[in-house]
C-alpha positions, 0 to 999 in steps of 0.5 A: 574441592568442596567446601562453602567459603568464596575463596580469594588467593593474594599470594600466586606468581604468574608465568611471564614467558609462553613456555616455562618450567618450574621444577621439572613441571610445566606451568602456564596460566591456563593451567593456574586457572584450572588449578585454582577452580580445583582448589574453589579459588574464585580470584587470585592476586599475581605478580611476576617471579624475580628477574636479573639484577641490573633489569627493570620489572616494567616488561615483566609487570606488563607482561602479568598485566597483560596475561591476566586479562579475562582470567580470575586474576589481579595483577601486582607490580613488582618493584626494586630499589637500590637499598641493602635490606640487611638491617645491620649497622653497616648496611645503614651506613652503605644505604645513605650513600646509596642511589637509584640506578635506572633499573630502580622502580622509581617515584614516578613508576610507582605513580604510573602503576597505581593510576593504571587500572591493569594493577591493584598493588604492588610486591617487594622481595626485599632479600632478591629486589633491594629496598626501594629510597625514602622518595619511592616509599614517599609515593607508595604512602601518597598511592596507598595501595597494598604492598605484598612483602616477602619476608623471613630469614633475609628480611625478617619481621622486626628490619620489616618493622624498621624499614616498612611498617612505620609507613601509612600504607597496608603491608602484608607479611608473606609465609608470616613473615618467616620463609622458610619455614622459620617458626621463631620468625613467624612468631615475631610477625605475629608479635608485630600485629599488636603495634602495627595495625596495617601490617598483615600476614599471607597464609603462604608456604606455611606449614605449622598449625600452631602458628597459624591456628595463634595468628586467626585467634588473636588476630582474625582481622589480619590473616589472608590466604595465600597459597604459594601457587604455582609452587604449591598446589591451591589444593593443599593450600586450601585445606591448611586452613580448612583443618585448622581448629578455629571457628568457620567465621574465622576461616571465612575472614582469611578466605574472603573478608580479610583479602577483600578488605586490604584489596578492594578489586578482590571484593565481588560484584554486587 
């Protein structure tokens, strides 16, 4: 694919095991790469896919680590904790007796990735991985590295806003805050960039023009390309954005400016 823009990509899984298959189809770092030069990627963020519960993430985020080096990629820690994310009033209630078990990621896992040059951030699936404690949230703000945050129908924007936004970290949103493909919570997403100003959104899995093309208007600072990969094709990816009706400095912020800034190890060489 042609276009002008250095592209940079926060939103990618990275296979952990030699073999596997996604779908019917068979994925593999070198395959990623090559997906990626395809598409104009120059730098993707990776992190790893979900594991059992009861399992700890520390093999899996080793093993990105470690299959990221001399590829275009940045690998991400993924993290868990013991706290329900549903933000009912019974789920609060059932998080204060709540206690980290020894597969939680705890405070001192947090502090030992973020001093590992092999990391640059860390993901948090809230509706699969739990809520990390207040201790471990504590940490993230003394690190203040970015935390990539799957959001929608499980953990929408406004328990995000709760639970994770009122922190000094950067939090970005994936799929705006509304997977899957749940319109009315990408709005509330959104909605939240005018009050939270290290909040941002991934371009992940987003299909509407609509949301996207409100989002890099009244926010051009806050959108970051994501593209979904190995699930979705760097390609097609690329092209939502390349479509959209805005201006081109607008899609150089998502395609670079913008990943650059929330994670410095994106930024090109000088």
């Amino acid at each position: 694919m042609e276009h002008r823009f250095r592209v940079v990509d926060v939103h990618a899984r990275l296979p952990v095991e030699e073999s596997v298959t996604a779908r019917g189809r068979a994925i593999s770092p070198d395959k990623l790469e090559r997906e990626f030069h395809q598409a104009g990627v120059v730098n993707a963020i990776v992190f790893p896919g979900p594991v059992q519960g009861g399992s700890s993430y520390l093999r899996a985020n080793n093993a990105v680590a470690r299959r990221s080096v001399e590829r275009p990629f940045f690998a991400f820690a993924r993290i868990n904790g013991p706290r329900d994310p549903d933000g009912s009033a019974t789920a609060r209630f059932r998080n204060f007796r709540t206690h980290r078990k020894d597969w939680h990621t705890s405070p001192e896992d947090v502090e030992q990735y973020a001093y590992d040059d092999r990391f640059h951030g860390f993901k948090l699936d809230p509706t699969h991985d739990g809520l990390p404690d207040d201790e471990v949230l504590d940490q993230l703000e003394d690190v203040n590295l970015p935390v990539l945050v799957t959001a929608g129908d499980g953990f929408p924007p406004e328990t995000a806003a709760t639970t994770l936004l009122d922190r000094s970290f950067p939090v970005v949103l994936s799929h705006f805050g509304g997977f899957p493909l749940n319109r009315d919570l990408m709005e509330d997403a959104i909605d939240l960039l005018d009050s939270h100003d290290d909040c941002y959104l991934d371009t992940s899995f987003v299909r509407y023009r609509e949301q996207m093309e409100r989002a890099v208007m009244e926010h051009p600072d806050r959108v970051l390309f994501g593209s979904g990969a190995p699930h979705a094709h760097p390609n097609v990816a690329v092209m939502e954005i390349l479509t959209l009706d805005v201006p081109e400095d607008a899609m150089r912020k998502v395609f670079t400016n913008n990943p650059c800034r929330v994670v410095e190890a994106l930024a090109p060489d000088e």
